[in-house]
Steps between C-alpha positions, in 0.01 A plus 500: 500500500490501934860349585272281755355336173860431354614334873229298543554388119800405570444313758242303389685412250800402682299273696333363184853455335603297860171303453539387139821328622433385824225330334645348200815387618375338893365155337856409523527499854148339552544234281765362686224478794237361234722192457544403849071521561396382166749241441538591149864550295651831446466518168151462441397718785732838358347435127189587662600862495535463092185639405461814780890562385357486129207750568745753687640557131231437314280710655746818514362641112106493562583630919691797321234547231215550820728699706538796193080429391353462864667579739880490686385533850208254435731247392688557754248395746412158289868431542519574918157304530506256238863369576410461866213296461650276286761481763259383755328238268805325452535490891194288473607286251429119576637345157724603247222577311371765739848623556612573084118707500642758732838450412360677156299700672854672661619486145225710316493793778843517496506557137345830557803646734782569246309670181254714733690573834847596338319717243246658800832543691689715209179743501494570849940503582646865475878341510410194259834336528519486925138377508526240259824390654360478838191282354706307372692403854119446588486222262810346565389536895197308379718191353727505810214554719302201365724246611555656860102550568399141350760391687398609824115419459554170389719457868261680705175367336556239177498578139142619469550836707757583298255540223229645719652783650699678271140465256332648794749786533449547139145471467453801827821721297280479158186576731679811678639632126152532387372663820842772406351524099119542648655815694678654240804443680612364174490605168601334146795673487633698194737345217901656455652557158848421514783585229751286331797466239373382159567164413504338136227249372742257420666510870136505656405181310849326577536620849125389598550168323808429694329595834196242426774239498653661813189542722360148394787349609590725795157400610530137460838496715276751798197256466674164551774656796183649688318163440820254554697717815280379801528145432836558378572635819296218705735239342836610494487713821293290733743479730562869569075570438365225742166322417247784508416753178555818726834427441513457123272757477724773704803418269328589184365797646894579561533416174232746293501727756949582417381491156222747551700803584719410170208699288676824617852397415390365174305846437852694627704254265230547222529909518865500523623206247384383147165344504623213265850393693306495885241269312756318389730460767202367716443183318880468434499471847158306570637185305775388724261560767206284415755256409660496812136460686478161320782373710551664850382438784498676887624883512666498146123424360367766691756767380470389129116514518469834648778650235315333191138642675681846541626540149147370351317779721759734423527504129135642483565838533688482152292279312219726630674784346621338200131389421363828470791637284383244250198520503298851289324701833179416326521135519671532864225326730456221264848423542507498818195271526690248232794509744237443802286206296875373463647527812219339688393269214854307520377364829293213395796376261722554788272309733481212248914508468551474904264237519566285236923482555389470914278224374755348284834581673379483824661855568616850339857438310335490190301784580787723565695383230230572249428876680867589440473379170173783473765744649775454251241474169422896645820566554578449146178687382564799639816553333355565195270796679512859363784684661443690826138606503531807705167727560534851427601781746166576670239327698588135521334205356206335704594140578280315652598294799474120545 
């Protein structure tokens, strides 16, 4: 394969992995805007995301099943174009209505990312483990981008630009990916074969079990802190943030952006320390965290935020890992597309939890509380995980990046 082909891989699907989250995570900063214009409460406004946030799971199985039957780079393209698009109907939204049909739109496309572009990414990367560690500082870029760029469009030119250009940006990358794949520039890329230490039926089917209980919850606790933290921060730091969302939206930028560059430390803990006790020690930490973001307020709620953030990013690496040493090599994509269907699937329940309690409570202690809860019923889980699932000397395990 050309090396050109493998770079521009790469980079495509870098900038897809920045996309995905850029666009699934900056309705959080342009709701806040939505409320002022439409005059409508918080907490039905951010339930409008439910069903796009639903389809960004559900749609990860059948998006994986066209990627390895049709076609990688094709699918590819749908997802550049067709999240774009979407992007720029909900710009023209005029009623709720108008706003959840592109809202799902966002949600579907982006269901594609994950199960095709980390899998198109393997085949192309000659050093596996740097590329898919650099993607996945892409994605986190893309979180801790979303709230900076919405941010600043809805301050220079209201909420509906911040829809409208990054869709546009997306819609001419998607359009200049299939002008590189016309050329030849790029090819599908060839699959790796990677080797690892043998691991018992019985530690397979109790190690995977325990990680379904680990990534649901891990999910729920980074679906309601992405969908809670900017009006979190609005309310207890309003006099440090001022009035406007540029503001809000630069400190969670701060926020996922720190947490971003944890993916290498967690892959440099992962290769150096047992799998099980870094897993572990994350969540043991996590739960005094999330409990402590129910109560504080000004700098001390900025600090605990970005810690409980870091640690959720960071623990990836290993559960990454860990997944694929339970899990038989032929069966290997399918788990990762359970974990994917998981991971994103968790955000409509998560939705429903921050806007309910806000709803109720009139705030986020509850919220918190019930998150660290999440943190310590993992915590306890994963002590009963296999001992120190360690791959074999050799080439290392591919784990995909989040």
């Amino acid at each position: 394969m050309h090396p050109s082909s493998d770079r521009l891989a790469q980079a495509f699907s870098a900038a897809g992995h920045f996309y995905i989250h850029l666009f699934t995570a900056f309705f959080f900063v342009i709701v806040l805007a939505i409320e002022a214009d439409w005059q409508l409460p918080y907490h039905q406004l951010v339930e409008l995301w439910t069903l796009g946030a639903f389809l960004v799971g559900a749609g990860a199985l059948p998006a994986g099943w066209l990627g390895d039957r049709w076609s990688a780079p094709g699918m590819m393209a749908v997802f550049f174009i067709g999240i774009g698009l979407s992007s720029i109907v909900c710009g023209f939204a005029e009623t709720p209505a108008g706003l959840t049909v592109g809202l799902a739109g966002i949600g579907l496309f982006a269901s594609i990312y994950h199960p095709v572009g980390i899998a198109w990414l393997v085949r192309h990367a000659r050093s596996r483990g740097k590329a898919l560690g650099l993607n996945g500082i892409f994605g986190s870029a893309g979180v801790a981008g979303a709230g900076l760029i919405a941010g600043s469009l809805i301050d220079l030119s209201g909420w509906r630009a911040a829809f409208i250009v990054p869709g546009a940006v997306s819609v001419l990358t998607g359009m200049l990916f299939l002008l590189c794949v016309r050329a030849g520039w790029i090819t599908d890329g060839e699959a790796g074969r990677t080797r690892e230490q043998p691991t018992s039926r019985g530690e397979m089917l109790r190690g995977f079990a325990i990680l379904i209980v680990g990534m649901l919850c891990g999910g729920l606790i980074y679906q309601a802190t992405q969908a809670a933290l900017p009006k979190l921060f609005a309310e207890r730091l309003s006099g440090l943030l001022g009035d406007g969302a540029l503001g809000v939206g630069a400190l969670v930028a701060i926020v996922y952006g720190v947490a971003g560059v944890m993916q290498y430390l967690g892959g440099h803990l992962a290769d150096r320390y047992p799998l099980k006790w870094v897993y572990v020690l994350s969540f043991l930490v996590q739960g005094p965290l999330l409990f402590a973001l129910a109560g504080f307020a000004g700098l001390p709620l900025v600090a605990a935020a970005a810690l409980a953030v870091l640690l959720s990013i960071g623990v990836l690496p290993a559960e990454n890992m860990m997944l694929a040493r339970f899990t038989p090599e032929r069966h290997r994509s399918l788990a990762f597309a359970v974990k994917y269907v998981i991971a994103f699937g968790s955000a409509p329940l998560a939705l429903l939890i921050v806007a309910r309690i806000n709803e109720a409570t009139g705030g986020f202690y509850w919220l918190f509380v019930l998150l660290a809860g999440l943190a310590a019923l993992v915590f306890a889980a994963a002590l009963l995980l296999p001992g120190d699932p360690r791959p074999a000397p050799g080439p290392r395990v591919v784990q995909p990046a989040e």
